[in-house]
Legacy VTK file of the C-alpha trace (Angstrom):
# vtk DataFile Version 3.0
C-alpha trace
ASCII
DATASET POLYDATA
POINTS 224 float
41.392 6.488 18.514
37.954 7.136 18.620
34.805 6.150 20.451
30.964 7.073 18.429
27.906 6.817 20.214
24.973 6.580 17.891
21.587 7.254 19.039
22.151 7.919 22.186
18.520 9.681 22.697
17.239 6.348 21.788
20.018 4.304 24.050
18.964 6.048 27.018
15.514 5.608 26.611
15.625 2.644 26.335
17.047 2.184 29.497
21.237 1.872 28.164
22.277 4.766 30.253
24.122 2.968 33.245
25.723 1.074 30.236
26.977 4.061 28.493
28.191 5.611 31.684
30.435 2.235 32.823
31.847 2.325 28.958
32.794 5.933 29.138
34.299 5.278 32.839
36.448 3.470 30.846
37.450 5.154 27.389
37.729 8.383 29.779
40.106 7.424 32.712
43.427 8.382 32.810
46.150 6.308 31.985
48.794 8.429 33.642
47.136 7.230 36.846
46.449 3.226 36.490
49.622 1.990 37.714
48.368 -1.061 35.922
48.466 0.523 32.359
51.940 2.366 32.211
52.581 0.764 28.677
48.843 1.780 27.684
49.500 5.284 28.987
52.667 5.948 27.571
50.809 5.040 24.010
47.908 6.826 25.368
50.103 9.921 24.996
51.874 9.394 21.725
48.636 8.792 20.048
46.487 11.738 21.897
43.113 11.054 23.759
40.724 9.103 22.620
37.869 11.189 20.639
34.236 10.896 21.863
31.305 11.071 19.357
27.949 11.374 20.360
25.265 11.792 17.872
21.412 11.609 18.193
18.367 13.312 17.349
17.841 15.171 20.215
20.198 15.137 23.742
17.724 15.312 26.991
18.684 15.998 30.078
19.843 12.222 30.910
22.515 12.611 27.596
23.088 16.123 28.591
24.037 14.762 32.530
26.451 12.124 31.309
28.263 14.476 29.048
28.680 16.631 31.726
30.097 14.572 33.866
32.100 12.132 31.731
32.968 14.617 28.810
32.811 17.927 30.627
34.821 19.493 27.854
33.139 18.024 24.971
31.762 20.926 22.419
28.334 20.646 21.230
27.447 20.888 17.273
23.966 21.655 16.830
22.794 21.340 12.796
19.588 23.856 12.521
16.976 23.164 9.878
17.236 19.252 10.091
13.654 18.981 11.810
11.571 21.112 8.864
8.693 19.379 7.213
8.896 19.380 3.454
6.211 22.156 2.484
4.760 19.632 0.008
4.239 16.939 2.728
0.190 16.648 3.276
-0.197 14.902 6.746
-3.676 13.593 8.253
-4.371 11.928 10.680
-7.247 9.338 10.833
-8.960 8.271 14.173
-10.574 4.796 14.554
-12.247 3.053 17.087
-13.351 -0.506 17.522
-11.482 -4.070 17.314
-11.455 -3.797 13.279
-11.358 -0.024 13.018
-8.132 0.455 12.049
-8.557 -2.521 9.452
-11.124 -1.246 8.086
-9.613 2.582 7.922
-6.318 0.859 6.110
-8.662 -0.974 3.590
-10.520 2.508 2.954
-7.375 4.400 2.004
-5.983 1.754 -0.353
-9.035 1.633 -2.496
-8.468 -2.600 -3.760
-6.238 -4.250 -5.625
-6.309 -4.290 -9.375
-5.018 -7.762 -11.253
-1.402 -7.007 -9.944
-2.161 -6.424 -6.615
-1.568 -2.199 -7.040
-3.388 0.138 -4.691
-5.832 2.265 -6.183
-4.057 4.713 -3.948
-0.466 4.056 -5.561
2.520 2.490 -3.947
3.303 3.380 -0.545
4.870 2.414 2.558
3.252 1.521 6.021
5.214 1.757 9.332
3.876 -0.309 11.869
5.572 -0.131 15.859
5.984 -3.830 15.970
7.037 -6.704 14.357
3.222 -8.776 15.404
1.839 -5.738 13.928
4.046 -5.832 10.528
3.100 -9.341 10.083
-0.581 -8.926 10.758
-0.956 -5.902 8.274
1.255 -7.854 6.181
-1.319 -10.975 6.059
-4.265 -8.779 6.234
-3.132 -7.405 2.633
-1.948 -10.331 0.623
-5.846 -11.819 2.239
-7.190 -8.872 0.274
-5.028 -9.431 -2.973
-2.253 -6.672 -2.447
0.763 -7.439 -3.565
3.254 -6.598 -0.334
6.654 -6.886 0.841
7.228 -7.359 4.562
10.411 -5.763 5.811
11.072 -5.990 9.752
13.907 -7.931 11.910
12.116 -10.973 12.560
12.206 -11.555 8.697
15.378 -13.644 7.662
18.108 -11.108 5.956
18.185 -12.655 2.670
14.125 -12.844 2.830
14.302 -9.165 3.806
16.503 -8.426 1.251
14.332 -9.992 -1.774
11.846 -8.650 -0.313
12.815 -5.275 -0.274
14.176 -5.353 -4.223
10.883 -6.772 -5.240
9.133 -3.160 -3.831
12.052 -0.983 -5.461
11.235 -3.707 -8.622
7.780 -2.962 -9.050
6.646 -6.725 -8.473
4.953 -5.734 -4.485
3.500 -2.185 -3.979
3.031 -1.787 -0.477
6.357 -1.653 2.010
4.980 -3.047 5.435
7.916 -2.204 7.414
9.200 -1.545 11.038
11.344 1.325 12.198
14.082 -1.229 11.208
13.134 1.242 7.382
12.901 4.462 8.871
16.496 5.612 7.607
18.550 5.073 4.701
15.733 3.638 2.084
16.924 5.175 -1.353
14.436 5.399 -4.690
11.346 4.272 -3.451
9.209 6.133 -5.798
6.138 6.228 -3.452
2.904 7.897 -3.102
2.415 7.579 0.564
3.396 6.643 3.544
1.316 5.515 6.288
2.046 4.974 10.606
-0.101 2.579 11.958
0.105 2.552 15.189
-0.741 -0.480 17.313
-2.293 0.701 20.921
-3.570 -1.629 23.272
-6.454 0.478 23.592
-9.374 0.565 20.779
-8.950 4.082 19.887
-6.123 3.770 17.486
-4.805 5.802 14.738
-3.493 6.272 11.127
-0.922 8.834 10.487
-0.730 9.399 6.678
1.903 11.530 4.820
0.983 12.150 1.066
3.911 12.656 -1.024
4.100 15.403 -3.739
7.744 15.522 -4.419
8.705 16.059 -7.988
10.663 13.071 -8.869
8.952 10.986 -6.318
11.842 9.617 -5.089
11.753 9.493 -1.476
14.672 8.705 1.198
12.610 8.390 5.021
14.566 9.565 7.481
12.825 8.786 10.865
9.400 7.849 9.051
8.158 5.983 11.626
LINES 1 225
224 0 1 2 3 4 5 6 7 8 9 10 11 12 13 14 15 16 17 18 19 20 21 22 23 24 25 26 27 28 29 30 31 32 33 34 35 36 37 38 39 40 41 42 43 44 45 46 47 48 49 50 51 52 53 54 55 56 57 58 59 60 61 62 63 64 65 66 67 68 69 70 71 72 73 74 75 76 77 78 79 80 81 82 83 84 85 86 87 88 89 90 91 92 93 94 95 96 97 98 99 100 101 102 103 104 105 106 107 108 109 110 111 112 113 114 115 116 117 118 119 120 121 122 123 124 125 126 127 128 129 130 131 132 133 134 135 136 137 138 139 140 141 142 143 144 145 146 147 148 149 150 151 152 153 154 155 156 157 158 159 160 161 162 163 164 165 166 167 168 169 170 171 172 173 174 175 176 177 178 179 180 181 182 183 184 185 186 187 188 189 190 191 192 193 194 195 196 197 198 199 200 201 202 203 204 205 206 207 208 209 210 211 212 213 214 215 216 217 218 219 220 221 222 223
């Protein structure tokens, strides 16, 4: 029997944390002891203790508190080398100020559409925070004659889904995406990737990663 906690950086800050300590106040009782569960216990034994997982990309103090006192004997597995940056990744950032800056930074970089709606840049991906900011960049670009594919939760699964093979079919050439693509995207064969971030201030930004691997085919892990 087993019991995985994914992202559990993210859970707790996002506030989860009193949630994930009543859940392990339950997978981590004893048995033995609940006069109520003297069936459950005796099967408790047979089978062994439950099994804990916790993964995430990082453990701060808050994860680090609740292990200790709901798993104090839990052993930590700590992978080195996972947070390198590729030494072909070229990363700059691009500051903008005003209502339209941003806009008008975004339009810059992608140098217009030819007749299929291509980038002069090349395909690429842009991660935006939200999903009123993935729809607006979205709209913005098929204005301008890009040819796009808008991938973010709001967007009906089987939209999503066509959506998403028409980028990896060559028929759109810019991803506009959440963090709902920053994992487990397979042969995008992209140029660039781009983080718009949406501030509420007007000094925003553009974070943009060229790509120079050989095959150009790119898996994001955390891209946003």
């Amino acid at each position: 029997r087993h019991v995985v906690i994914d992202e559990v950086d993210t859970m707790l800050s996002s506030g989860f944390g009193d949630e994930l300590d009543r859940i392990l106040a339950v997978t981590t009782r004893d048995l033995a002891a609940d006069a109520r569960a003297a069936a459950a216990a005796a099967a408790a034994t047979a089978a062994g203790r439950v099994q804990h997982v916790a993964v995430g990309a990082t453990h701060p103090d808050a994860a680090s508190a609740l292990y200790a006192h709901r798993l104090p004997s839990a052993r930590r597995l700590m992978v080195a080398g996972v947070h390198t940056t590729p030494p072909t990744l070229k990363q700059n950032f691009v500051t903008c100020t005003g209502a339209s800056g941003k806009v008008d930074a975004l339009r810059a970089l992608l140098r217009g559409a030819d007749g299929d709606g291509r980038p002069g840049l090349g395909r690429l991906v842009i991660f935006c925070n939200s999903q009123q900011s993935a729809r607006f960049v979205d709209h913005t670009l098929v204005e301008d004659g890009y040819a796009t594919a808008n991938y973010h939760g709001a967007v009906p699964p089987d939209t999503r889904r066509a959506n998403f093979a028409s980028f990896i079919g060559g028929e759109s050439h810019i991803l506009v995406t959440t963090d709902l693509a920053a994992r487990g995207l397979d042969d995008l064969d992209i140029d660039l990737m781009c983080c718009r971030r949406m501030f509420v201030s007007h000094v925003e930004s553009l974070v943009v990663n060229q790509m120079d691997y050989p095959n150009k085919n790119v898996v994001l892990d955390r891209g946003g």
